[in-house]
N, C-alpha and C positions, 0 to 999 in steps of 0.2 A: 637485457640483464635486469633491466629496471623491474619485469613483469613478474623475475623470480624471488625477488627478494621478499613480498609476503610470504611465501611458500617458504622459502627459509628460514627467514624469521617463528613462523611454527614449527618447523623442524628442531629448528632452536630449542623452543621452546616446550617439545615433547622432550627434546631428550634432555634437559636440563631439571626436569622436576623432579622435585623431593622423594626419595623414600627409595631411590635406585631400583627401579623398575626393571623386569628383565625384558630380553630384547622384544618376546613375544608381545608382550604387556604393550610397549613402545608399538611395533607394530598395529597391534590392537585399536592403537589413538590412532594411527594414519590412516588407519581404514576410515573409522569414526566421522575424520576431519575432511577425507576425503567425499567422502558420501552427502555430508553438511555441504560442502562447496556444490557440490552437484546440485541437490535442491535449493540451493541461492542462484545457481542458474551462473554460477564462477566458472566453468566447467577448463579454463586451459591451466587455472589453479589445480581440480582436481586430477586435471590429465597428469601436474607433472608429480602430484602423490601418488598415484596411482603409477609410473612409473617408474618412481622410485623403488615403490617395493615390487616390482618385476623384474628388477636389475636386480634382485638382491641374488648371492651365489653362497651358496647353494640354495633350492628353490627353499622359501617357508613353508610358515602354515598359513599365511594371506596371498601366496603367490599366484593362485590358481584363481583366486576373486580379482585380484590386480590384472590378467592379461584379460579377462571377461569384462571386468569396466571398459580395459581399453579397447579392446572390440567394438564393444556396444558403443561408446566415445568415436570409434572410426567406423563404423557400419550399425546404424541401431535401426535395425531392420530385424525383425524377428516373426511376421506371420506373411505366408506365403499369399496373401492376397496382395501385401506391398510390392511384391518381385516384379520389375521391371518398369515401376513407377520412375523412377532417375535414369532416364540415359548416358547420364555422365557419374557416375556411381564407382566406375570402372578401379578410379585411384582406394577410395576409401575400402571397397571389397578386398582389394590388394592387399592393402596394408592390414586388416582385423584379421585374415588365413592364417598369416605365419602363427598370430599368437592362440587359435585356434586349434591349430593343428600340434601347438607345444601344451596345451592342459588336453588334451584329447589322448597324443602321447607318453607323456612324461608324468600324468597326473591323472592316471584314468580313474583312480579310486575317490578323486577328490568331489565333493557335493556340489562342481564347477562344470561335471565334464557331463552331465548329460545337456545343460541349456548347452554347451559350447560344439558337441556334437550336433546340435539342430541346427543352433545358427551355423556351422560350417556346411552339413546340405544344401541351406539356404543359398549359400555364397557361392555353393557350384551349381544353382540352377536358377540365378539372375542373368539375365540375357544380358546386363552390361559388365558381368563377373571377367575380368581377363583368365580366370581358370573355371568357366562354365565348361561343367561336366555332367550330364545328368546321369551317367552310370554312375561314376562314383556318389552319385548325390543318392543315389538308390542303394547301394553299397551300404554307407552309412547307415541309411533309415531302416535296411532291411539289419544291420546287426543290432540296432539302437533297444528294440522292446529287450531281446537278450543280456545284455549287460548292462540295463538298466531298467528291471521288470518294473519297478516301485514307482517311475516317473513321471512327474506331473505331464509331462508333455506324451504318457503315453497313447491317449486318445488322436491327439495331433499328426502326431508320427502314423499313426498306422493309416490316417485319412489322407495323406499327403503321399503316404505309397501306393493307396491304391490308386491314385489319382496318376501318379508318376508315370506307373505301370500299363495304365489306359494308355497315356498319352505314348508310350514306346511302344503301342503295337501289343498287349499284353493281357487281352479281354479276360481271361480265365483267371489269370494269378490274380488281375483288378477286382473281380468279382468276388475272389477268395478273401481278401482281406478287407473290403468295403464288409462282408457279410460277417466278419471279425471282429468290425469297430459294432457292428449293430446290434451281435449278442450280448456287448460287454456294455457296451450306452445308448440302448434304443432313441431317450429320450435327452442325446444331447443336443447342445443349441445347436451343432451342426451337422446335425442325424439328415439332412437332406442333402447336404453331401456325396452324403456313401449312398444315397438311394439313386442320385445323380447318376453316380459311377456304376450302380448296375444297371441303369435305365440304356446306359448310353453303350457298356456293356454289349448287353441285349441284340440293341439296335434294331435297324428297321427290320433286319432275317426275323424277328420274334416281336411282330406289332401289337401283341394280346400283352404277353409277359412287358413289354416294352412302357406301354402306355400306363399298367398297372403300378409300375414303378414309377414313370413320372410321374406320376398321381401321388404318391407316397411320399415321394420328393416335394410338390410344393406344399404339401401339410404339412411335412416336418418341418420344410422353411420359416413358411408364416412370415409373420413380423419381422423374426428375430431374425432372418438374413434372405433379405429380400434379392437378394441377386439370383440368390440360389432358385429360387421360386419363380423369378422371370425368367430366369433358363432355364427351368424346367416345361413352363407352360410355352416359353417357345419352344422347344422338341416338339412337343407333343401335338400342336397346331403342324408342325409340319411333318408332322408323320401324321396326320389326319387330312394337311391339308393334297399330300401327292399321294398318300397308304387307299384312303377309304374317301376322301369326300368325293373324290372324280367320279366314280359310280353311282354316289346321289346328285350329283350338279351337272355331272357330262362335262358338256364347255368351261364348267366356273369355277376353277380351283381359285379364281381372283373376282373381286368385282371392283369396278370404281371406286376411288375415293370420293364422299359426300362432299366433305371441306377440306382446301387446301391438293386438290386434288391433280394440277398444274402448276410449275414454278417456271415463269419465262427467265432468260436470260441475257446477261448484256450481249453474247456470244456465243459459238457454238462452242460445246465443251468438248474434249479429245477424249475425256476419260471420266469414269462416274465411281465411286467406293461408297459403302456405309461402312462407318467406324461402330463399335460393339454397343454402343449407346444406341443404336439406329438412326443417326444420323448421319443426311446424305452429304456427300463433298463432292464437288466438279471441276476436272483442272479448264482453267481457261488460260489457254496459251499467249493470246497478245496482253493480256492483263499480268502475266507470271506473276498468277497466284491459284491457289485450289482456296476456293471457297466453300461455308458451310450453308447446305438449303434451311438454316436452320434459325441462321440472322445470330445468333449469342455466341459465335466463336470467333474468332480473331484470324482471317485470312493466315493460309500460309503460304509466303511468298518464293518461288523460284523460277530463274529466266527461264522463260518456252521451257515452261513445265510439259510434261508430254502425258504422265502416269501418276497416281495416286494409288497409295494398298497400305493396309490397314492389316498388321501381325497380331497373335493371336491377347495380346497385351493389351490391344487398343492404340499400338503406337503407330505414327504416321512415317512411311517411305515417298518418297517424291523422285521421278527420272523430270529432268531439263538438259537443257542444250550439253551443263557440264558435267553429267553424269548421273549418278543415282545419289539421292544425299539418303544417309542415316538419319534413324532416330535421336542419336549424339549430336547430331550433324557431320559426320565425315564425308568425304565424297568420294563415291567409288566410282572409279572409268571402265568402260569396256576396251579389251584389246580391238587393235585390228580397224581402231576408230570407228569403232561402232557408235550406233544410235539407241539408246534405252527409248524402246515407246511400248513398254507396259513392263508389269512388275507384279510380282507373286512372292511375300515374305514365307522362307521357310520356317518350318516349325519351331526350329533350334534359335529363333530372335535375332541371328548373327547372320546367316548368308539370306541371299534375294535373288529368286528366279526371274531374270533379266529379260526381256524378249529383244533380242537386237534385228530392228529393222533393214541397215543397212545391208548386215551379212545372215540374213534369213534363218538365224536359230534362234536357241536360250541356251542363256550360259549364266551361270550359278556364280554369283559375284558375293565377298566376304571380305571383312575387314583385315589381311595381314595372312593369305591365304590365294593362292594361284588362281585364278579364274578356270573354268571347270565348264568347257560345251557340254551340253546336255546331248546324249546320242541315243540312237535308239529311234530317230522319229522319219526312220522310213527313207524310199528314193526320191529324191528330190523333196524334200519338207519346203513348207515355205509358210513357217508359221503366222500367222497376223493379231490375233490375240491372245491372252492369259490371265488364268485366274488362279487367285489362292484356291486350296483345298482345304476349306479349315480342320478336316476331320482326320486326316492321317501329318498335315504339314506340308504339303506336296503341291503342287502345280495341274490344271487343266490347260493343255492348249491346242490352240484351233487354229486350223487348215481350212481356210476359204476356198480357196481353189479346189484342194481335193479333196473338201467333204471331208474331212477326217478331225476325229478329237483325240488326243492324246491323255495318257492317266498320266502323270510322273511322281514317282514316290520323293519325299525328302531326300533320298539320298540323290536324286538324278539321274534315274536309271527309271526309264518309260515302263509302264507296269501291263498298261494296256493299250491300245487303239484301235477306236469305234470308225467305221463306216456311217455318217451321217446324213450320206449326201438324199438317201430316200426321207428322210424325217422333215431335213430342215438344208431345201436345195440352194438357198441363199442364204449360208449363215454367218450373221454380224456380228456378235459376240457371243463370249460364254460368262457366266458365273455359276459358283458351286455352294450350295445349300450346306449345312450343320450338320448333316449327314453326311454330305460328301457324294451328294447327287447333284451331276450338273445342270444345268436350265440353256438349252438354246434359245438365241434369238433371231429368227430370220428375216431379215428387214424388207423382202418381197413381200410372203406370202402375211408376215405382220402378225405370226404366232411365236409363242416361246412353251419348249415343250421341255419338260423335265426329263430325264433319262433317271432307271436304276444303273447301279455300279455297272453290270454286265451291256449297260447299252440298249437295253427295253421301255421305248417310251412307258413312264407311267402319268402322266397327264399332259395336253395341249390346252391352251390357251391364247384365242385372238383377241389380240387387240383393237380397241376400235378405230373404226374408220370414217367415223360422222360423229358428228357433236360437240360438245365442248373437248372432249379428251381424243378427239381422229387426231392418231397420229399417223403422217404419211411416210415418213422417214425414217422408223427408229433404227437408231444403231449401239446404242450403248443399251447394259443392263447390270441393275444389281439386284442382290436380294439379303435382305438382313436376318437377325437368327431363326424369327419366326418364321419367315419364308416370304414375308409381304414383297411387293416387285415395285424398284423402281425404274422408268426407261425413260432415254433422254433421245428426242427427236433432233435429227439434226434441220431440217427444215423449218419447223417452228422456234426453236433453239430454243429448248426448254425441257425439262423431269415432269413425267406424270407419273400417280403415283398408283399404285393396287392393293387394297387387303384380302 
């Protein structure tokens, strides 16, 4: 009670002044008063102005900027590069929807409802959203330029659906409206973007068109959003480094690293990731923790850790003894007393392609949602590894025994499976490229050979076997956006590295 009585006390004191003000007028000051509090950094002051005039019945003429403070006050999240920075976000998205979705409804005319339509796509495509939805989040974006031609966030909105629409499987419509934002702002700050989303578009089927657009992409990046510009020149390394350089290098789509090119270890690691920074992580089981090769990040600690995977966010998944822990940290179990020893985050931020060692499948595990076998992977499967798919959401996974690789789309339904056992007759792991080309490792013959989508080697590469870098053992691999490789010997116990 204590906390409300300055807030009263102004109240007081608005409605008490001379000259009998009408109610609007009055209103008028609580906006004023409330917005002061805000830039003093008062803000459960202005929360509870700001709510008073949201209660007001029938709505005002401030009621529409009242439920938009308080949004922004419980969710002030507004550009889609923040989505999925908070794992625990979950309550605050909850509660900013309802009043969203009432100036959206109830007040679509009002100068509130085009920012309050954005941030509510927003909050249906944050992966810790309790109402992540990204159809309706496309829904919205795709009615938003119509009912509000004149809006400042019209550039945003259309770059955020073409992006949407890539990411749902949607290359042509993606193409159509990335090429919509470029007639209309060639030279906006985030024109590399949209040239992103045709490059990727494209894809490796169109390596001329493809590469001419990542090129267009990191110019328009530049300075002014250098993320954009790294991800562009990594595609583009790696659509050079398995497209075209293997016919000028033959054996070398890799060479040695000069410096830093070995990381020993206290132990042998069970499992290897790089996170979207490129930097490597190792689970080390008797120590339950995955550390970073990187020395500046802070252990993450879980008992007999088994797996490490890294969702397209940059956020970290961990399987140990007691299951798979979230991003949040929740802990998912497998039925059937299963053993999680590897992990592939789906594309949707929420479920996680499980590989259960005890009971020889993957089963598709989710916060508050049935657990889901993965079917489709053939007689007798006996999967041993798994890897994310960064490029569709989906899953690679590998049949040691019988030579075989599996595609599995996001939804859990096997798409394709490769006969590998000619390429790579010993093969110890997979990972999958930013294309969505997988890389074998075969830890006999001590090559890792890329595959196209259809299963066509398009380059090999051996590892060496003398020198400072022979490695006798490898069994683990990863490879980050660019494509550079790193592999973890378990004899030496230790990552070597390749660009």
């Amino acid at each position: 009670m204590r906390r409300l009585l300055p807030v009263l006390a102004l109240l007081a004191f608005l409605g008490a002044m001379p000259g009998g003000r009408a109610a609007n007028d009055l209103a008028e000051r609580r906006v004023r008063a409330a917005r002061a509090l805000e830039k003093e950094g008062k803000l459960t002051e202005a929360r509870d102005l700001w709510a008073a005039l949201a209660a007001e019945r029938p709505a005002g003429e401030w009621t529409d900027d009242a439920l938009l403070a308080l949004a922004r006050l419980d969710w002030p999240v507004d550009d889609p590069d923040r989505l999925g920075s908070d794992p625990g976000a979950g309550p605050a998205i909850a509660a900013a929807i309802p009043r969203l979705e009432r100036i959206v409804r109830e007040m679509p005319g009002s100068n509130s409802a085009p920012e309050a339509a954005w941030r509510l796509a927003l909050a249906h495509l944050d992966p810790a959203s309790p109402s992540l939805d990204p159809s309706r989040a496309e829904a919205i974006l795709t009615t938003w330029p119509v009912l509000y031609p004149g809006g400042a966030r019209l550039p945003e909105v259309l770059l955020l659906l073409a992006e949407l629409r890539l990411e749902e499987g949607h290359p042509d419509r993606a193409a159509r409206t990335a090429f919509r934002f470029l007639a209309r702002w060639p030279d906006h700050p985030r024109a590399g973007r949209a040239w992103l989303v045709l490059a990727r578009a494209a894809g490796p089927a169109h390596p001329g068109s493809c590469l001419r657009r990542l090129g267009r992409a990191a110019v328009a990046a530049g300075e002014r959003d250098p993320a954009t510009a790294r991800r562009a020149r990594g595609l583009a390394t790696l659509l050079d480094r398995f497209g075209f350089a293997p016919h000028r290098q033959g054996d070398r789509p890799w060479r040695p690293r000069v410096e830093g090119g070995f990381t020993a270890l206290p132990e042998r690691a069970v499992d290897l990731a790089i996170d979207p920074r490129g930097v490597a992580w190792v689970a080390l089981p008797r120590a339950g923790e995955v550390r970073s090769l990187s020395g500046d990040a802070v252990p993450l600690r879980e008992a007999g850790v088994r797996a490490i995977a890294f969702d397209r966010w940059g956020r970290p998944w961990l399987a140990g003894t007691a299951g798979v822990r979230t991003p949040g940290g929740e802990l998912l179990v497998l039925p059937d007393r299963g053993t999680a020893e590897g992990l592939a985050p789906a594309g949707d931020g929420v479920s996680v392609f499980v590989l259960d060692g005890r009971n020889r499948r993957v089963v598709l595990l989710g916060p508050g949602v049935p657990p889901r076998v993965v079917t489709g992977l053939g007689a007798r499967p006996a999967p041993s590894r798994i890897a994310p798919d960064p490029a569709t959401g989906g899953a690679a996974v590998l049949d040691r025994k019988g030579g075989r690789l599996w595609v599995v789309g996001p939804d859990g339904t096997v798409r394709e499976e490769l006969a590998i056992g000619g390429i790579a007759p010993a093969p110890a792991d997979v990972a999958v490229d930013a294309w969505g080309r997988p890389a074998i490792l075969d830890g006999k013959t001590g090559t890792v050979t890329v595959l196209a989508r259809d299963g066509r080697p398009l380059a090999t590469f051996r590892l060496p076997r003398e020198g400072e870098l022979a490695l006798a053992r490898p069994d683990l691999l990863a490879l980050d956006d660019a494509g550079r490789l790193a592999v973890h010997d378990a004899r030496r116990r230790g990552v070597a590295w390749f660009d």
